[in-house]
NURO-300487 format. One line per 3 residues: number of its first residue (from 1); their letters; for each residue x negated, y, z of N, C-alpha, C. Coordinates in steps of 0.02 Angstrom, whole numbers. Layout:
// residues N
NUM> A> X/Y/Z/X/Y/Z/X/Y/Z ~ ...
END
This chain:
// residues 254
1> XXX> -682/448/-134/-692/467/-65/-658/415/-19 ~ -675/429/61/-652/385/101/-619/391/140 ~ -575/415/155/-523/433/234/-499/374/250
4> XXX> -483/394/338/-450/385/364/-361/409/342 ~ -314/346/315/-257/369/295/-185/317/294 ~ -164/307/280/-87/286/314/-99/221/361
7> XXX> -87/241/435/-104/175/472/-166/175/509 ~ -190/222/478/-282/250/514/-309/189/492 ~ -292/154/428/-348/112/391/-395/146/354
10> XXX> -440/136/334/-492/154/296/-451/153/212 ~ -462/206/190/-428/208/115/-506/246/65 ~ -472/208/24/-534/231/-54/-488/260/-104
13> XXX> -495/338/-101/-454/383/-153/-482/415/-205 ~ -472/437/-258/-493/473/-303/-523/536/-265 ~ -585/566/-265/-585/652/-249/-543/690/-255
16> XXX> -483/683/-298/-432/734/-307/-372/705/-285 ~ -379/673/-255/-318/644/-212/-338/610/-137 ~ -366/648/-120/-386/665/-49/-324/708/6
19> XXX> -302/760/-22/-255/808/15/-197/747/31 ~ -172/707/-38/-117/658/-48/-100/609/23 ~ -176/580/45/-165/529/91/-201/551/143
22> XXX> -219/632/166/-226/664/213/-172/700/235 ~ -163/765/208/-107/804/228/-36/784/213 ~ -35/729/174/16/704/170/57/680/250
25> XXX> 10/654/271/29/619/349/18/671/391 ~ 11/760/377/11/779/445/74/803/469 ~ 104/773/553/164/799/575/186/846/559
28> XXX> 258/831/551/266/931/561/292/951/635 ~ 290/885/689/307/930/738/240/961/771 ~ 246/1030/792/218/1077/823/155/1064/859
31> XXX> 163/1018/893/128/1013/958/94/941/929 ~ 132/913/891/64/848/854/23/895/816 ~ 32/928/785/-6/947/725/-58/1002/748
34> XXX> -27/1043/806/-93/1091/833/-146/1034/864 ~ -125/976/902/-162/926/959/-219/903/894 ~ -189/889/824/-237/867/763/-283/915/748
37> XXX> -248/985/718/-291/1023/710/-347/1037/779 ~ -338/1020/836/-392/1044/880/-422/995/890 ~ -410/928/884/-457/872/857/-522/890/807
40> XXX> -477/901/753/-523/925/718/-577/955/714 ~ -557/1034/755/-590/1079/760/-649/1063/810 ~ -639/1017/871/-691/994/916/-730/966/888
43> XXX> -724/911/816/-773/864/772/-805/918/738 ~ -775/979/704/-814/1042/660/-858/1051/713 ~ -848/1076/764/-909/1102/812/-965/1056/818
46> XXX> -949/992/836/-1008/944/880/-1025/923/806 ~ -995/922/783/-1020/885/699/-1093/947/629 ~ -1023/1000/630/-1053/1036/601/-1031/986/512
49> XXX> -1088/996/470/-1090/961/409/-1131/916/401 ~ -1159/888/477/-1190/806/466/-1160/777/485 ~ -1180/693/436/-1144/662/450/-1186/591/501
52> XXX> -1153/570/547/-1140/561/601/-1137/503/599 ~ -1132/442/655/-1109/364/661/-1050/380/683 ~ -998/348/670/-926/344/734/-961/333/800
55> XXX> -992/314/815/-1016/319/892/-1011/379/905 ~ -1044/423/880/-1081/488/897/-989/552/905 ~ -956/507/844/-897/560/827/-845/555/879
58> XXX> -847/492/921/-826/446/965/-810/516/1026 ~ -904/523/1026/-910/537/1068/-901/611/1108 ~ -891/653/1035/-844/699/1032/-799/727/1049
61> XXX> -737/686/1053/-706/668/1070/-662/633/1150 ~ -723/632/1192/-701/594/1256/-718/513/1230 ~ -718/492/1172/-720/416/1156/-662/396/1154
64> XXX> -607/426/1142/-557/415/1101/-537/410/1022 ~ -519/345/1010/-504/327/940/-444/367/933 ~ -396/363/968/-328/420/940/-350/456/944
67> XXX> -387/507/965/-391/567/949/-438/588/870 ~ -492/539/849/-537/538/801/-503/529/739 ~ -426/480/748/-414/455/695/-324/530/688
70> XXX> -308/540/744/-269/584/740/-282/658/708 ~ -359/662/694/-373/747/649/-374/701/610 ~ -378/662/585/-394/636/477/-339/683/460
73> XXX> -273/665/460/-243/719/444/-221/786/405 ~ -282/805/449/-285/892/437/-328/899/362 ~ -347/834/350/-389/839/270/-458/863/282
76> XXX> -484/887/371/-551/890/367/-600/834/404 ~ -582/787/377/-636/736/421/-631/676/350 ~ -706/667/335/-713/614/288/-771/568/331
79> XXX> -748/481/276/-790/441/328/-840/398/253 ~ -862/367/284/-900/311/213/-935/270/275 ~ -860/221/257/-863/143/289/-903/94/240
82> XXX> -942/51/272/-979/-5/241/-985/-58/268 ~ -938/-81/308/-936/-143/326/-981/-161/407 ~ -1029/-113/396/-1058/-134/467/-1065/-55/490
85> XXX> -1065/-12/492/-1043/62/534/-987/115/493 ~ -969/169/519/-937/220/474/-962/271/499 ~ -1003/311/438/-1031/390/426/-944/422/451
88> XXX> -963/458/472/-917/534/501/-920/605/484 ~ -921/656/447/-930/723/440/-844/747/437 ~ -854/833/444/-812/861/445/-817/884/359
91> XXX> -764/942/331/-772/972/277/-715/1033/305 ~ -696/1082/247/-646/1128/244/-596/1090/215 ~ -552/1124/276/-473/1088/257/-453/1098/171
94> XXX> -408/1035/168/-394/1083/68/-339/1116/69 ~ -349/1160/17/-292/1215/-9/-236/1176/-23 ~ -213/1161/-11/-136/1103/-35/-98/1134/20
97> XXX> -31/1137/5/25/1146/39/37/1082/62 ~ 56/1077/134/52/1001/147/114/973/132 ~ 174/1000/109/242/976/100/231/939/20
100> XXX> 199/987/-14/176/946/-94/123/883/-78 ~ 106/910/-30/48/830/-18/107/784/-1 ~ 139/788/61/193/746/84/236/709/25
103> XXX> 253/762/-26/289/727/-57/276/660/-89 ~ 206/711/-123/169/670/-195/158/588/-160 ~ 146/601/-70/117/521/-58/185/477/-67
106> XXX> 243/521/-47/304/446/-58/317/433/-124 ~ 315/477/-162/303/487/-252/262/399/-249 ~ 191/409/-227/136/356/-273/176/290/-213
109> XXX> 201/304/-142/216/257/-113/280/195/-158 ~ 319/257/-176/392/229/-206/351/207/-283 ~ 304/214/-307/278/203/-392/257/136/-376
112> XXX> 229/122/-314/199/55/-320/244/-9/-278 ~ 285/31/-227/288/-32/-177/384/-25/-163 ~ 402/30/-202/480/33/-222/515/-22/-247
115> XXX> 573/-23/-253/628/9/-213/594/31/-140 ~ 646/56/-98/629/54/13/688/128/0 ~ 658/137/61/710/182/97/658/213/136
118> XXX> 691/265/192/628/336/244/602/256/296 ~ 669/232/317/632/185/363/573/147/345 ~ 583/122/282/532/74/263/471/123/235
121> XXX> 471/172/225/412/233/198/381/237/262 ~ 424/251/323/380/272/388/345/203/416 ~ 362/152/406/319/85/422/271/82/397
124> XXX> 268/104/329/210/99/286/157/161/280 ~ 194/207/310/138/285/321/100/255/383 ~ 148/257/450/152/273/503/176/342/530
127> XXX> 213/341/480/262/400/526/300/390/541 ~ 321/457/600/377/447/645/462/449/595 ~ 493/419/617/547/406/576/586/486/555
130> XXX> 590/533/598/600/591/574/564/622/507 ~ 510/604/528/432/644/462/458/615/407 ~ 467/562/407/495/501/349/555/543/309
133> XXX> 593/536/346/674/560/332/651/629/303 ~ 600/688/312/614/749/309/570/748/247 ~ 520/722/227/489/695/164/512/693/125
136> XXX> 578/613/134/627/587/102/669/631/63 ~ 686/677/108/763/730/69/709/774/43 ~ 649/788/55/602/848/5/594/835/-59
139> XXX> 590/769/-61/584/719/-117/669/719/-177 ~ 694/703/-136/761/702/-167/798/760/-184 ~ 773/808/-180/795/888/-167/796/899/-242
142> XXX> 735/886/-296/713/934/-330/767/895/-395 ~ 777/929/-482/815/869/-496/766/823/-545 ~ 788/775/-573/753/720/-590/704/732/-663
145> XXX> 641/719/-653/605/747/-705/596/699/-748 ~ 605/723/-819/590/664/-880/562/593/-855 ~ 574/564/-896/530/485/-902/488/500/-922
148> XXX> 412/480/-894/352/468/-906/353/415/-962 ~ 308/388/-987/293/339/-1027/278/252/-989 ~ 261/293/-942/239/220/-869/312/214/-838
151> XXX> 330/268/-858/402/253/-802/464/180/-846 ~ 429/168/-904/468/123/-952/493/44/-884 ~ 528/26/-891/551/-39/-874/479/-98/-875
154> XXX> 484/-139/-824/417/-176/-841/430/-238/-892 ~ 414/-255/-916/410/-320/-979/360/-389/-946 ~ 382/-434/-971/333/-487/-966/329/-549/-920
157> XXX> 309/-577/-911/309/-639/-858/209/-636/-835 ~ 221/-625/-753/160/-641/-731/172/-677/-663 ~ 116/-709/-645/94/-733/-574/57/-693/-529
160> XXX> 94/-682/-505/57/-645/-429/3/-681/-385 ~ -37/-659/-374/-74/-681/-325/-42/-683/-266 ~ -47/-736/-207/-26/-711/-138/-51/-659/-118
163> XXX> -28/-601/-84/-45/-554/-40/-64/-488/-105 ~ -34/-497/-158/-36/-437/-194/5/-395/-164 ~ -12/-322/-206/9/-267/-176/79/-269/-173
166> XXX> 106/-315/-233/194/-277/-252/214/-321/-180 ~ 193/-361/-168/224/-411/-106/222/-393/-38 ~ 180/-308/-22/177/-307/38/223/-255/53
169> XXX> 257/-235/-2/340/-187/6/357/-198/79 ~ 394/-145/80/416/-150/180/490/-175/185 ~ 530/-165/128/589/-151/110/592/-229/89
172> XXX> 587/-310/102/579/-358/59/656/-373/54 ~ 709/-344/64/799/-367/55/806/-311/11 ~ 766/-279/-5/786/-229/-80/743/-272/-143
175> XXX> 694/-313/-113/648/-319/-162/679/-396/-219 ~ 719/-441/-135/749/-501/-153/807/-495/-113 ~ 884/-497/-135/919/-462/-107/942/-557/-48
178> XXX> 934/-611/-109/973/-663/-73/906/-691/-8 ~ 944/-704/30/908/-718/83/874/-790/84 ~ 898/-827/65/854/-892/39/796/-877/11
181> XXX> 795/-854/-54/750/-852/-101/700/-806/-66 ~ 725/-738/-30/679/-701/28/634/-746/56 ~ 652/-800/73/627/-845/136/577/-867/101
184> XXX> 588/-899/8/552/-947/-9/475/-891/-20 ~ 469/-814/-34/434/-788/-70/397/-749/1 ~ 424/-767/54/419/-756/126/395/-780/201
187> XXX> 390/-847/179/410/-893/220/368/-903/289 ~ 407/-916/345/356/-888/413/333/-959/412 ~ 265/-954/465/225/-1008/461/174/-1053/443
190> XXX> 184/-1033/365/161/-1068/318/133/-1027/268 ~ 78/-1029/235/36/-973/188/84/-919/142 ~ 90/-897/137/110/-866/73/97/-886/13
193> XXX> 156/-917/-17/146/-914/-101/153/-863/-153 ~ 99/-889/-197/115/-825/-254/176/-809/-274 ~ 183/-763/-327/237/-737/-350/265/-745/-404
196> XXX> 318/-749/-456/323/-798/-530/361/-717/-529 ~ 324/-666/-570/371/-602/-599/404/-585/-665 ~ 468/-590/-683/482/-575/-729/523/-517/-746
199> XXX> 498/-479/-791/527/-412/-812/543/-369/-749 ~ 492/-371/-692/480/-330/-634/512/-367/-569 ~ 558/-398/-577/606/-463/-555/560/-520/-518
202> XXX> 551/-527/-458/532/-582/-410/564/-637/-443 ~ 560/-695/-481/589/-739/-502/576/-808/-478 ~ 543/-805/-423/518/-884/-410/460/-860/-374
205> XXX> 419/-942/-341/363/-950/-316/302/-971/-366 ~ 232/-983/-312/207/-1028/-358/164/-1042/-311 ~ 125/-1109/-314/52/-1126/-266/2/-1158/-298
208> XXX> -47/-1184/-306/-113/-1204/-315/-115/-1247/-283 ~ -124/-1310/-304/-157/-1390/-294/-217/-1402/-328 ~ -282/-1392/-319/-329/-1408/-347/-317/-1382/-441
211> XXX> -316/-1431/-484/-302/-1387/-546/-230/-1396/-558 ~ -187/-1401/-533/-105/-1408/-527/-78/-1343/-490 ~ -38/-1310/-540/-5/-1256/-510/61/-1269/-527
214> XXX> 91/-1271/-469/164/-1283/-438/195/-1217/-450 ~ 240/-1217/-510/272/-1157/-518/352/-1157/-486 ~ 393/-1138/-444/461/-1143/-434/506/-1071/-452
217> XXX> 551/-1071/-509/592/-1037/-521/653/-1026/-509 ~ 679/-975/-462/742/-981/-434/818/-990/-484 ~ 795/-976/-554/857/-996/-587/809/-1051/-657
220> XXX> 843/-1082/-673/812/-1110/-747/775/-1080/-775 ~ 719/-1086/-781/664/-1049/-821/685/-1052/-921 ~ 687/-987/-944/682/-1010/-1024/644/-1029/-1058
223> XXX> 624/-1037/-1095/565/-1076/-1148/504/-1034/-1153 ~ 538/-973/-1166/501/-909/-1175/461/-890/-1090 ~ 486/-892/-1057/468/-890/-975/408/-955/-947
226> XXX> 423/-1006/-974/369/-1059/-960/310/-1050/-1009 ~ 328/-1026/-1071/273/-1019/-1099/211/-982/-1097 ~ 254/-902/-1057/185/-876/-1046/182/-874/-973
229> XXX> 215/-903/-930/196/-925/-870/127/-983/-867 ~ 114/-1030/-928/83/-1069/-930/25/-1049/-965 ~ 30/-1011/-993/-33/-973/-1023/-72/-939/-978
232> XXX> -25/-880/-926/-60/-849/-873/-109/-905/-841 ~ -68/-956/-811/-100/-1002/-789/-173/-1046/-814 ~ -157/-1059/-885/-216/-1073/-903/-270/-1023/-899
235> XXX> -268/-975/-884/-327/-926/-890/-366/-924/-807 ~ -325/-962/-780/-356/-953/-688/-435/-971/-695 ~ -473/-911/-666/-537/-949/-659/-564/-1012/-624
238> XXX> -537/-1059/-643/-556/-1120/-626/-594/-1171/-659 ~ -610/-1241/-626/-665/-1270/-675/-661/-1285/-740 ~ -664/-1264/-776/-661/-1253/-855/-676/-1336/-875
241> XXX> -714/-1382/-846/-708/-1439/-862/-645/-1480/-828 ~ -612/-1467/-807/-551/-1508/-799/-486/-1449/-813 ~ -434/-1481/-838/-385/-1419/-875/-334/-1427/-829
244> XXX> -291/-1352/-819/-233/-1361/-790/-182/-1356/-785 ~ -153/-1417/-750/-72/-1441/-763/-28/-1409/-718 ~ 12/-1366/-787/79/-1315/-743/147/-1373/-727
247> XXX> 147/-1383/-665/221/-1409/-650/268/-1356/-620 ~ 332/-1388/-642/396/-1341/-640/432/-1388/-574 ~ 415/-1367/-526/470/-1379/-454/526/-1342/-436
250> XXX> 556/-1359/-408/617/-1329/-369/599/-1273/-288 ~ 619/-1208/-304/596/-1185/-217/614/-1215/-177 ~ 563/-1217/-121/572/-1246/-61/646/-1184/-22
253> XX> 674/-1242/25/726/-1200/45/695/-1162/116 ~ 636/-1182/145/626/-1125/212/554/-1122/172
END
């Protein structure tokens, strides 16, 4: 499915995790959350169970985008974006308690883009820093449930793509605590370089020169670390008739 969900971006969720990145984000103060639900309820009327252009849902509305994107929310408004319009219908709100929705989203938030903190959760919802915080301690309340099997420590040496997911953390002084090396895996101005990960560990940069990939490791790389750093590398889909050469640089200091 398609909602509208953290940020009022367009999100692609499982059907059963719809409530997660709907009701997860609805306020709990009073007067946001009735102003959503009656959002809503104005799109149920003019809508009904067809589905619609955003023009039309627009228009619903007064032609206000905050208000269209402020019922997603309530878990009754689904969209199916395609690049050149977005379908609009209403549905029935879901049965979910929205505090278990709330939780479960900082749950999958903290599984993928953790370490952070409420501040850095509410940057990345768009919630208000209170909603964050009150999430936060709902979360922390209960006590700590077994280790999963995924929950194991990560293993391995990989390269990140620029602009992968683990890199768009909100929290990046939890992620790299020294501020240099922040800078190098950071750096304003200038593209983003990939990522050199080891055993879950930001360990370095890396960039692309034609078939030359510039690997930089913030401490001495081991034998074991270049090796399958250079293997990842050989597998880049690139021109298979010319082969490519992993060099080992030094990070840049800005």
């Amino acid at each position: 499915m398609q909602v509208w969900g953290p940020r009022g971006a367009v999100w692609v969720v499982p059907a059963a995790d719809v409530a997660v990145f709907t009701l997860g984000l609805l306020p709990r103060d009073e007067a946001l959350r009735e102003a959503a639900e009656q959002d809503a309820d104005v799109l149920a009327a003019a809508l009904g169970a067809d589905r619609v252009r955003k023009r039309e849902a627009l228009d619903a509305v007064g032609g206000r985008l905050d208000r269209l994107l402020r019922a997603a929310p309530t878990g009754r408004v689904r969209i199916r974006w395609d690049g050149r319009d977005t379908l609009v219908w209403t549905v029935p709100p879901p049965s979910v308690d929205p505090d278990a929705a709330r939780a479960e989203l900082l749950r999958r938030f903290l599984a993928v883009l953790g370490p952070s903190t409420a501040p850095g959760f509410a940057t990345w919802a768009g919630l208000t820093p209170a909603d964050a915080r009150a999430t936060w301690e709902l979360v922390a309340e209960p006590p700590a449930r077994p280790p999963a099997p995924h929950d194991a420590p990560a293993r391995g040496v990989r390269l990140l793509p620029p602009g992968d997911l683990f890199l768009q953390a909100p929290d990046r002084d939890l992620l790299v605590p020294d501020a240099a090396r922040r800078a190098a895996v950071w750096p304003r101005g200038t593209p983003q370089p990939g990522a050199l990960l080891v055993d879950g560990e930001l360990a370095g940069t890396w960039r692309r020169r034609g078939h030359r990939i510039e690997v930089a490791a913030f401490d001495p790389p081991s034998r074991e670390i270049r090796r399958a750093a250079e293997e990842e590398a050989a597998g880049f889909p690139l021109d298979p008739a010319r082969p490519i050469e992993v060099r080992w640089t030094r990070p840049r200091s800005r």
